[in-house]
Steps between C-alpha positions, in 0.01 A plus 500: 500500500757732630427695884533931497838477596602288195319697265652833665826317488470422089360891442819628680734277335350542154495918568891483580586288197285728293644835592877310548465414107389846428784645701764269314319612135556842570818446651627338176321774252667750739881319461415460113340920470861574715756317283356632151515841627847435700395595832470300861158349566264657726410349843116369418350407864410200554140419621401570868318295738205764439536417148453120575251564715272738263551200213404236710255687623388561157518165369287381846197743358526300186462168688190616709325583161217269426 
């Protein structure tokens, strides 16, 4: 059985790599929209440690759920 910490730990990690493979998605529709229409990408942000936070945060309300 995994301790708060760990559990915290795996809800942060699985946040990042959730919003990191959303970034890169819309990264690559962005590069793909850009080239058909023959223009330069836009900068899309990439997720914040708020972001993150509010995920894992999200995902930990999930976990407490009974």
């Amino acid at each position: 059985m995994s301790n708060g910490y760990e559990i915290r730990h795996a809800l942060l990690t699985q946040a990042s790599e959730l919003l990191t493979e959303r970034w890169h998605a819309a990264m690559e529709v962005e590069r793909l929209s850009a080239e058909r229409e023959n223009r330069n990408p836009a900068l899309i942000p990439a997720p914040t440690v708020d972001e993150i936070k509010a995920t894992a945060e999200s995902l930990y309300e999930f976990v407490q759920k009974k």
